[in-house]
C-alpha positions in Angstrom: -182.4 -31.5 88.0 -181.0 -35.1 88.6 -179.7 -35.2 85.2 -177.5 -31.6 85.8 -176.6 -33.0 89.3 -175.3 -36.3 87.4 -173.8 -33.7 84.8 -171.9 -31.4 87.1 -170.8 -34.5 89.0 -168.9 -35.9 85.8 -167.5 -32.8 85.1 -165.9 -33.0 88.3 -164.4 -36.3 87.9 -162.9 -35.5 84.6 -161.6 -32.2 86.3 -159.5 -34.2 88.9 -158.7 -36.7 87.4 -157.1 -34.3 84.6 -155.6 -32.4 87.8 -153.8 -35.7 88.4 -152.6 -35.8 84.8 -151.1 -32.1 84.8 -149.5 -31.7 88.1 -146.5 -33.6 87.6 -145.8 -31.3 84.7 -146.4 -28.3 86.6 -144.2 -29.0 89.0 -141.3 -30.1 86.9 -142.0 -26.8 84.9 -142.5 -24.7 88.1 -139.2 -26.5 89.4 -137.0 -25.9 86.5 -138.3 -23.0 84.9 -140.1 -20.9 86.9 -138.0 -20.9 90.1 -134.9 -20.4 88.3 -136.7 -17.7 86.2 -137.7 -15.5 89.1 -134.3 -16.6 91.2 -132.6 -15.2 88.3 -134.2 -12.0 88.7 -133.2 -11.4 91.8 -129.8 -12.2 91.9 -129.0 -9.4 88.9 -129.6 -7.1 91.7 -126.8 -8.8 93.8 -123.5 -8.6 93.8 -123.2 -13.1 94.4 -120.2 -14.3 93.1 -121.8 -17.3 93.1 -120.2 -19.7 95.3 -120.4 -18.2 98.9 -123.5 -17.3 101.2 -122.7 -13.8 101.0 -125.4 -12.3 98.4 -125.4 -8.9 98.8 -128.6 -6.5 97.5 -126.7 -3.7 95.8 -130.0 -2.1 93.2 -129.2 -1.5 90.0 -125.7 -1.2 89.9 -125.5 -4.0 87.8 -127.7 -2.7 85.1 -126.0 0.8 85.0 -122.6 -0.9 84.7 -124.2 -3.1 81.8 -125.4 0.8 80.5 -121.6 2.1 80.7 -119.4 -0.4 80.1 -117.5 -0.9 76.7 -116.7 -4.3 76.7 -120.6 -5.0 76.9 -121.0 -2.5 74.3 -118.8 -3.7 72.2 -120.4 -7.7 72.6 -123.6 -6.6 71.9 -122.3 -4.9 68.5 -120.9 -7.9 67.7 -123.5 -10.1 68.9 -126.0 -7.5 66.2 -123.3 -8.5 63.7 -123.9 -12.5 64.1 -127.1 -12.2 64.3 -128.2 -10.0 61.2 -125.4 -11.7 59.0 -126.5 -15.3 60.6 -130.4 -14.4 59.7 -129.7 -13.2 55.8 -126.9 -16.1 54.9 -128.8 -19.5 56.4 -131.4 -18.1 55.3 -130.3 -17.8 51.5 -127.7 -20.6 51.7 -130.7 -22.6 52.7 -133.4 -21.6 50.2 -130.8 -22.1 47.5 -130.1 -25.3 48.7 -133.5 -26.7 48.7 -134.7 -25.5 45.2 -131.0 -27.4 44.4 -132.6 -30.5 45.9 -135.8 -29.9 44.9 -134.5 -30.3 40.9 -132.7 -33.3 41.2 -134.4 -36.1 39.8 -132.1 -39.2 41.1 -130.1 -39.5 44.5 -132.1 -36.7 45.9 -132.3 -38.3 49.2 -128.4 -38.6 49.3 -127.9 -35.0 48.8 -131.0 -34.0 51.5 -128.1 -36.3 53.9 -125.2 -34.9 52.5 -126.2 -31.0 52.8 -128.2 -32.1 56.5 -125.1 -33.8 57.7 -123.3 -31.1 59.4 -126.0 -30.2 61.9 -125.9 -33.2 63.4 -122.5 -32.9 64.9 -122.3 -30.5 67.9 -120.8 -27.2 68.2 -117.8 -28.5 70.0 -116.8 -30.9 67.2 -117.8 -28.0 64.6 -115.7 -25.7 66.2 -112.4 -28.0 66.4 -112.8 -29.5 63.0 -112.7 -25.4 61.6 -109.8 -25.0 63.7 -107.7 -27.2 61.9 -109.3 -26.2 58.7 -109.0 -22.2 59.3 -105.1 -23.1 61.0 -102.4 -20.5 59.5 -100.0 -23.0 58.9 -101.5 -26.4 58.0 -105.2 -24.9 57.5 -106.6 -26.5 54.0 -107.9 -22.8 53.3 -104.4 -21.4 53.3 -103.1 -24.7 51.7 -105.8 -24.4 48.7 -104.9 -20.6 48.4 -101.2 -21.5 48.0 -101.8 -24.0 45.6 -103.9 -21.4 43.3 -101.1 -18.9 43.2 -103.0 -16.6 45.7 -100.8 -16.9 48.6 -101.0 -12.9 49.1 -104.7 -13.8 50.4 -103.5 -16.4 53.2 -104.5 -15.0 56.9 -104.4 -16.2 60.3 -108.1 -16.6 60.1 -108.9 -17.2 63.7 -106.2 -15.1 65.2 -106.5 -11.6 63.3 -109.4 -9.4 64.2 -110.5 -8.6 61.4 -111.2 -11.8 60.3 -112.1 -14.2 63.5 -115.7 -12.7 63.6 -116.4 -13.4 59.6 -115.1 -16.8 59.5 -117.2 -17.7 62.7 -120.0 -16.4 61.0 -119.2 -18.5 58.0 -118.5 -21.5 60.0 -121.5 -21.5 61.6 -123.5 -20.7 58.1 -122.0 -23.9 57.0 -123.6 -26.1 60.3 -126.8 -24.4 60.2 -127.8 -24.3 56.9 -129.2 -28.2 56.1 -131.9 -27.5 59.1 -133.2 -24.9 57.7 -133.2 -26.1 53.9 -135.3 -29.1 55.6 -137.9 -26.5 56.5 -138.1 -24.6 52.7 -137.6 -28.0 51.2 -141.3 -29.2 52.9 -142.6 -26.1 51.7 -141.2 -26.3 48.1 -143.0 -29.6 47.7 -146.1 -28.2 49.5 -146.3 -25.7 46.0 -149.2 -26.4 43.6 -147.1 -27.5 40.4 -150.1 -26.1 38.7 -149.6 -22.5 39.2 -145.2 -23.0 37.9 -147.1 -24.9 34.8 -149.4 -21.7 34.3 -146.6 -19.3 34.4 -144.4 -20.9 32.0 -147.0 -21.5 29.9 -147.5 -17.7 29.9 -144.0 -16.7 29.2 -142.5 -16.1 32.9 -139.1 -17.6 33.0 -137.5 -18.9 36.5 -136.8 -15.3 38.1 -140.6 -14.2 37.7 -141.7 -17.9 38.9 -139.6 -17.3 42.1 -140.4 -13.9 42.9 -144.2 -13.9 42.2 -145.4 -17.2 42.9 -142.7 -19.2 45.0 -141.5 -17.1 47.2 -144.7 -15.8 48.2 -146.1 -19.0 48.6 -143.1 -19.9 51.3 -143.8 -17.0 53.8 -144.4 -19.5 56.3 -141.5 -21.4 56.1 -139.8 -18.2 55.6 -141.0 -16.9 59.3 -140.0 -20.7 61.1 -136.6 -20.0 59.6 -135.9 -16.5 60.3 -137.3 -17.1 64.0 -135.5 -19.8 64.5 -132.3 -18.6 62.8 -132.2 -14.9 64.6 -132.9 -16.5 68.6 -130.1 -19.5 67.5 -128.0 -16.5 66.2 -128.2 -14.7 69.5 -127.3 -17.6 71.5 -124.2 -18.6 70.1 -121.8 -19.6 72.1 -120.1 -23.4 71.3 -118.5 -22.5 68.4 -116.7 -18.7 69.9 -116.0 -20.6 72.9 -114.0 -23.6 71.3 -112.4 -21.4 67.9 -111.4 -18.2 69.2 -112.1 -17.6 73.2 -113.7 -14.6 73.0 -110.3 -13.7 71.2 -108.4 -11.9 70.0 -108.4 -9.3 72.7 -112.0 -8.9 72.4 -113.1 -9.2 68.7 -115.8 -11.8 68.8 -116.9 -11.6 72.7 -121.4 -12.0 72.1 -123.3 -11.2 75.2 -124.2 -15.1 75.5 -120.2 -15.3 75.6 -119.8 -12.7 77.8 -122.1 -13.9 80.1 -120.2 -16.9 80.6 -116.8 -15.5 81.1 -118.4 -12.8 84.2 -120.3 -15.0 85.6 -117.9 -18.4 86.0 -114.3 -17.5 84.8 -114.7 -14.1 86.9 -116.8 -15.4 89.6 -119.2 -12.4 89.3 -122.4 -14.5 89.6 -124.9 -11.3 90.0 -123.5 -9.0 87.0 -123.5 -12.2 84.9 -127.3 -13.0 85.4 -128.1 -9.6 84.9 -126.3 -9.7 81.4 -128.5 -12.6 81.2 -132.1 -10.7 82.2 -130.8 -7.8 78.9 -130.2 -10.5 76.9 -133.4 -12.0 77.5 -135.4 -9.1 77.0 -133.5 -8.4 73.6 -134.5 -11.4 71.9 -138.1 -11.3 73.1 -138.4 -7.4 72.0 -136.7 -8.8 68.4 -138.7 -12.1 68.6 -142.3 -9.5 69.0 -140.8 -7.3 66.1 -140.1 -10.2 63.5 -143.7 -12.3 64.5 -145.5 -9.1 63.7 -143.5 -8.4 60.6 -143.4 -11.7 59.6 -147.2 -12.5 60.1 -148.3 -9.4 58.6 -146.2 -10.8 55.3 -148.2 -14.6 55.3 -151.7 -12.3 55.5 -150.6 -10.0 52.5 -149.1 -13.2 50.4 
């Protein structure tokens, strides 16, 4: 009995002390996170503009103006866009950059830099520096297209509709892409060499190497990057906000965008955090999807 007493006793010191250990955490969490979180919440059902005391309960009007209006609509096609074409070219650019890095005998550090390089510089800078490459008149794309006899192809890149969207995307493919190539790269060298020695060995050239026994074997670096690649995809924002505005008109407006513009450059506080609370739910409804899909994959492989 004494020893159980002595027991329960310890137990109970540990407990508080590790109470002690926790609570600044929770309440820097709870402070942070949490309030904001459930703040949030209840200011979409407001009509705030965010600056006065006046905070007005109006229901769900926000929501059913989200549900009807066709500039939302048309950011959340275009925010679809981003994302799906973000997810399939990092994705590829990446894994084709790895297995590039993963062949090279000499310098192979240098080039891990090189290709790594542009996501260490912010959106901001990214953004500027494929403003003055993208520019109509003294753009090096138009420049290199004039110089190869192709000057029918020159565009206003940024400014034309049909293009603004497409060379974000490919912009932003371009910044991206070393992180992720990081990720395959560590599971490239994480492949038995024994099993690529096999299959040669028994006649399967490159192609059959990669489809049956390296790709399968990276399914979990594979779901990292497509996770990661998809929620990063349907935040963007530095890189609209800085190269195109939202512009032209309303060509590559995202909801993360969009949400900006209501809720500080139109002062409509409520409607903006409830863009926020659909965008939210979005990503965790395509997060669930993927992890399922993804997961089921790594079992089967």
């Amino acid at each position: 009995m004494a020893a159980t007493a002595m027991g329960r006793k310890k137990k109970k010191w540990w407990m508080n002390y590790a109470i002690w250990f926790i609570l600044p955490a929770f309440v820097l969490y709870s402070l942070f996170v949490m309030v904001p979180t459930f703040s949030s919440i209840y200011l979409s059902f407001t009509s705030w503009d965010g600056i006065s005391d006046n905070v007005r309960y109006i229901g769900f009007s926000n929501f059913q103006e989200i549900w009807e209006s066709p500039r939302v609509h048309n950011a959340l096609k275009n925010t679809m866009i981003v994302a799906i074409a973000l997810v399939l070219l990092e994705n590829i650019v990446a894994l084709a950059l790895a297995i590039l890095v993963d062949q090279v005998r000499w310098f192979r550090n240098l080039f891990r830099s090189i290709f790594y390089f542009p996501v260490l510089m912010s959106g901001i800078i990214m953004g500027f520096i494929w403003m003055i490459i993208l520019n109509y008149n003294f753009g090096v794309v138009n420049q290199i297209l004039d110089m190869v006899g192709l000057s029918a192809l020159k565009a206003d890149w940024l400014g034309n509709p049909d293009y603004a969207l497409l060379s974000i995307i490919l912009s932003t493919v371009w910044k991206a892409s070393g992180y992720y190539m990081i990720i395959y790269l560590a599971g490239l060298q994480g492949i038995p060499q024994d099993l690529l020695e096999a299959a040669s060995i028994d006649g399967a050239g490159k192609w059959k190497q990669f489809r049956h026994i390296t790709f399968p074997l990276l399914a979990g670096a594979t779901t990292v990057c497509v996770m990661l690649s998809m929620i990063n995809s349907l935040k963007l924002f530095d890189q609209i906000a800085v190269m195109t505005n939202g512009g032209p008109g309303f060509a590559t407006e995202t909801l993360t965008y969009i949400i900006y513009k209501v809720a500080f450059g139109e002062g409509r506080q409520g409607f903006g955090t409830a863009l926020a609370i659909v965008l939210f739910i979005i990503i965790m409804i395509i997060s669930l999807i993927q992890i399922r899909l993804l997961r089921k994959r790594e079992v089967q492989m």
